[in-house]
N, C-alpha and C positions, 0 to 999 in steps of 0.2 A: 766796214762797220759790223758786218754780220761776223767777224772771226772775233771782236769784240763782246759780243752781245754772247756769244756762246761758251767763251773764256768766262762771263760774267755767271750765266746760267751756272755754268760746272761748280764755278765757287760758291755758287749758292747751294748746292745738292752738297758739295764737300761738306760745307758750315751744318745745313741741317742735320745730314749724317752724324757731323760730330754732337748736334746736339741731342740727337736722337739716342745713340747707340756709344756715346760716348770718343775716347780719343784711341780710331783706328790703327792711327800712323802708331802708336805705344810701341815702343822696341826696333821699330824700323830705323831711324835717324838718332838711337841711343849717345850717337860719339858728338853728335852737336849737341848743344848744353841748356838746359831747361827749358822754358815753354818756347822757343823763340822760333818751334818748329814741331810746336803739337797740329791735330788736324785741325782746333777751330782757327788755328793763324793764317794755316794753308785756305785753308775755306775764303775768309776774310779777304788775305791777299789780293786772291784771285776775281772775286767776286767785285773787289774795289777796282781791280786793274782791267777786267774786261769793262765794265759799265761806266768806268774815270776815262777810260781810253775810246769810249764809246759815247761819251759824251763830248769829249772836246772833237771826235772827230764830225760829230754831229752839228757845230758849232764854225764847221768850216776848216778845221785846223789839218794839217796834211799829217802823214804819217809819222813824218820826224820829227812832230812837235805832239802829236797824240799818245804814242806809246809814252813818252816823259811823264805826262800825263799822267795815264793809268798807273805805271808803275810808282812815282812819288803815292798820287791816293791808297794802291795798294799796301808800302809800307808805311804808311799813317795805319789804314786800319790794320793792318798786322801786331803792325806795334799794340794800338788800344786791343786790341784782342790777348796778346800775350801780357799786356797790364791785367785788364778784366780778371784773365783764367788765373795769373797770380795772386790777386785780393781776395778771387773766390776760396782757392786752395789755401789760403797762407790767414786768411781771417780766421779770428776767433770765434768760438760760440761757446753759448752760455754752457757749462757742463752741469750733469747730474746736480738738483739739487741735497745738497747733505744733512744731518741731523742740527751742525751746530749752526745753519744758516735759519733757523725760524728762530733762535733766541733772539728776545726783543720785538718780535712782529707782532701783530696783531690778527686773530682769528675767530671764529665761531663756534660753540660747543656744537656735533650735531646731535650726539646720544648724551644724554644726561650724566653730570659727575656726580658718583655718592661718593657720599662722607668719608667711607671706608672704602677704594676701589676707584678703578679706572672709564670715561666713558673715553668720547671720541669728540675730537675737536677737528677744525678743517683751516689751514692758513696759508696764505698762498704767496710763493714765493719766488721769484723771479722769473711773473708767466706759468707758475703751476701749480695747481693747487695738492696740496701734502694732507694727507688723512695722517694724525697722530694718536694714539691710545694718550688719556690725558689723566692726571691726577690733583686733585684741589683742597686748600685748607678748608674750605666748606661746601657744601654741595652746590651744583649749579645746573641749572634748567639748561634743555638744550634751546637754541638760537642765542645765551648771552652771550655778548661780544669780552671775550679774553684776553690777555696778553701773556703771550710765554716768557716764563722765569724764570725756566731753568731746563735744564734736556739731559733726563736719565737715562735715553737710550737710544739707539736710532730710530726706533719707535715710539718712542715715549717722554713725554712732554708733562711738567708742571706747570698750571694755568692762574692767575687771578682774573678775577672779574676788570673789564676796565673802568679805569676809578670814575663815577659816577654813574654807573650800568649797572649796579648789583642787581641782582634776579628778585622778586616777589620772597 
């Protein structure tokens, strides 16, 4: 049990490693094909095969039925590990947001719009909020609640008041 237990430790220090400082094994095992042999699989593996194989032999089961054992467990989490590390790398995320995604939203003057001229409105869009230079058919106090009309620049945004919010 104890070459179990220590096969299990290793994969555990491999897994951290990799989580720590990233995927060491990179370039070593190049000619095998995507994750199916990055360091957190190897970590995983091993970690499921010493402690799967150290548990069933803990359980009474003799050698020839332990190591099946561990090794079935370890490529189970092998496998969910080389899943994981693919959904991580291969998901999307949200990108930069752009000029033409605040048309349509709703936001807040924070620097007051005159008549003539630009203030600053604040609207937030997907998780972030955008400071715009804004321009308006009539002046507007800062805190009224706006909706954007139209988008003159990457900076620069046309505002109305939201309809029944008009300012004082």
């Amino acid at each position: 049990m104890t070459a179990y237990l220590v096969v299990g430790v290793v994969g555990l220090v491999v897994l951290a490693v990799s989580l720590l400082l990233g995927d060491v094994l990179d370039g070593l095992l190049d000619a095998l094909a995507g994750d199916a042999f990055s360091t957190a699989v190897a970590g995983g593996f091993l970690a499921a095969l010493g402690f799967g194989g150290a548990a069933a032999e803990a359980a009474g089961a003799p050698v020839l039925v332990s190591l099946p054992v561990g090794v079935v467990a370890g490529v189970v989490v092998g496998w969910f590990a080389a899943w994981l590390t693919r959904l991580v790398r291969d998901g999307g995320s949200d990108g930069t947001p752009e000029a033409d995604d605040v048309l349509g939203r709703e936001g807040q003057v924070v620097s007051a719009v005159p008549a003539e001229g630009y203030g600053t409105v604040r609207v937030l869009v997907g998780g972030h909020v955008v400071r715009l230079n804004a321009r308006a058919e009539a002046p507007l106090e800062a805190g009224t609640p706006v909706h954007v009309t139209a988008v003159l620049s990457p900076t620069a945004v046309t505002v109305a008041p939201v309809w029944g919010e008009l300012g004082p």
